[in-house]
N, C-alpha and C positions, 0 to 999 in steps of 0.2 A: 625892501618888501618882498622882492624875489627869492631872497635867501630863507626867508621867514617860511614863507610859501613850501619853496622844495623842503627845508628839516619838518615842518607841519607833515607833508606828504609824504615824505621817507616811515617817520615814524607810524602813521595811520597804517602804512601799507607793512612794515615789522610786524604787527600787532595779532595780524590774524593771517587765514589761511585763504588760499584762491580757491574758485570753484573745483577748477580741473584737479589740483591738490587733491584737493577732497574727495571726490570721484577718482584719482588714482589709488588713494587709500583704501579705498569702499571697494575697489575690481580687486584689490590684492589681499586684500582679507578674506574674498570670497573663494578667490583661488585656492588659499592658503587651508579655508575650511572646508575645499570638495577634497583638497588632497588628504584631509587631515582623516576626514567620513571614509573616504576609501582605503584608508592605510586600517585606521579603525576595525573595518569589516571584512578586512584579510585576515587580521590578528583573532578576529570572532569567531572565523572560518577555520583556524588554522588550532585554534583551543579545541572546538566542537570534534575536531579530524584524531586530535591529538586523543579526545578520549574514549575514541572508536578503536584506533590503534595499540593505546593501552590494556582494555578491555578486552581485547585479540590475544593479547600477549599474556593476560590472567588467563582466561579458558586454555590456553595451548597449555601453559604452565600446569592448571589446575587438570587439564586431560593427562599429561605426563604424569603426572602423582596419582592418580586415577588407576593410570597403567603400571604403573609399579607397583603401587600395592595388590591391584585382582587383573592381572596380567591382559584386562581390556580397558578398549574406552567407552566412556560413556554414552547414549544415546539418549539426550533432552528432547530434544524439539520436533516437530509432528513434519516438520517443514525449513526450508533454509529463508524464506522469504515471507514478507507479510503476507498475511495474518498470522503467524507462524512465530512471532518473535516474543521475547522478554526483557524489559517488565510488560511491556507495552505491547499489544498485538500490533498493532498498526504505529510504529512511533512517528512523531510530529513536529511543529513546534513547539517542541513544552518537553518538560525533564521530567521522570518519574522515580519513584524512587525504586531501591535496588532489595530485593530482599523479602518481598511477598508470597506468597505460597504459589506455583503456577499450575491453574486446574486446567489448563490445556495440552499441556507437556508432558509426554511421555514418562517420563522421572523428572524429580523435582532437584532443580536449579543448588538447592543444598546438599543433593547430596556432592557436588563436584566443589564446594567450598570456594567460588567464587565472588570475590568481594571488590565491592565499588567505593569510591571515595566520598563519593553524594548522590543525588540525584542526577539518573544519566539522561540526555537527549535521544540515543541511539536503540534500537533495540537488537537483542543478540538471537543467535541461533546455532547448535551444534548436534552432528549427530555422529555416530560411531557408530563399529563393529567390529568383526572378528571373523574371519577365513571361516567358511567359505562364502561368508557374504562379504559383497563388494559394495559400491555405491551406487555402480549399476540395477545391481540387484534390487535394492530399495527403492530405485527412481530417485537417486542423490543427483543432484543437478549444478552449478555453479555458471549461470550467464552472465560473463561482465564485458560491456562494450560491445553488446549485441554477439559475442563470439564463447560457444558454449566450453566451459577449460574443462582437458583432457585427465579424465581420473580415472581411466583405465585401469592405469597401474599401482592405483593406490586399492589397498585391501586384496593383491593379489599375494596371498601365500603369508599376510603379516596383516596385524589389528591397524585399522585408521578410524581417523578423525576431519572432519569439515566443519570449519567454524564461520559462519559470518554476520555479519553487524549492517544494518541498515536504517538512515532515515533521511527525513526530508527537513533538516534543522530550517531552512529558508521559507517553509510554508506554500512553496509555487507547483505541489502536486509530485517534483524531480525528487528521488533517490537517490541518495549517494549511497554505494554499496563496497562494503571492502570482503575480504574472505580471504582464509589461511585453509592449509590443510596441516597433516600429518606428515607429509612428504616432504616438509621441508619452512622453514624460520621466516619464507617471503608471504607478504601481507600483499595482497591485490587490487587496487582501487576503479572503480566505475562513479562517472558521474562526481569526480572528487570537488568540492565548494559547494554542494548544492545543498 
């Protein structure tokens, strides 16, 4: 009768799963889903980055075609910083789309023939000129990381360009700001994830 006993018991206990089992299951799935949400939300972060910097790389490209055909660059934007930006004066959580007429803007965004793949998150900003105006001259400014960059040198004795991109893809009020100049192919980031 004992033997009966233990194969009864063996099998009852094959059958199913123990508490703790179960509750080890349950903490490692949970695990496995903060790691999954934060890998997720770098990849979000690292899209949104990626078409700020592409963006960068049209304007610079479409300022260089600018300057080769009418031997300056162009001057769009009233401003480098919000409310100053395009499409969107203030950009946000949300995309807008790329390609509307802007009644705020200096010259209009078409004539530099810059083109967007869809709706962007970001919004852009670029201004130019031509010897003897500088960047100084206009109150052209670039703060990133609270430290204001040195453009002294640019628009002395040759046409420039300052392009930058700004938004708060994450909705928590923070900018993320990149900026390029004419002086050179490096892209600048402040505030980069935010």
């Amino acid at each position: 009768m004992r033997a009966t006993e233990n194969r009864h018991h063996r099998r009852r206990r094959a059958r199913g799963f123990s508490l703790a089992e179960l509750m080890g299951v349950v903490v490692l799935i949970g695990i496995l889903s903060v790691i999954a949400v934060a890998v997720y939300r770098r990849f979000i972060g690292s899209s949104r980055m990626a078409e700020a910097t592409h963006m960068l790389e049209g304007i610079r490209t479409a300022q260089e075609a600018h300057k080769a055909e009418t031997g300056a660059y162009l001057n769009i934007s009233p401003g480098l910083r919000p409310p100053n930006m395009y499409p969107a004066t203030t950009p946000g959580q949300f995309k807008t789309a790329w390609g509307a007429k802007c009644t705020w803007c200096t010259s209009d965004w078409a004539n530099l023939n810059v083109v967007a793949d869809g709706p962007v998150m970001f919004g852009y900003a670029t201004q130019g000129g031509s010897p003897p105006t500088t960047p100084a001259s206009l109150g052209v400014s670039i703060v990133l990381n609270n430290q204001t960059m040195n453009l002294t040198a640019l628009g002395v004795g040759a046409a420039w360009f300052v392009a930058t991109a700004s938004g708060d893809t994450n909705g928590n009020g923070v900018f993320c700001n990149l900026a390029t100049t004419s002086a050179g192919g490096d892209i600048f980031f402040e505030n980069e994830g935010e």
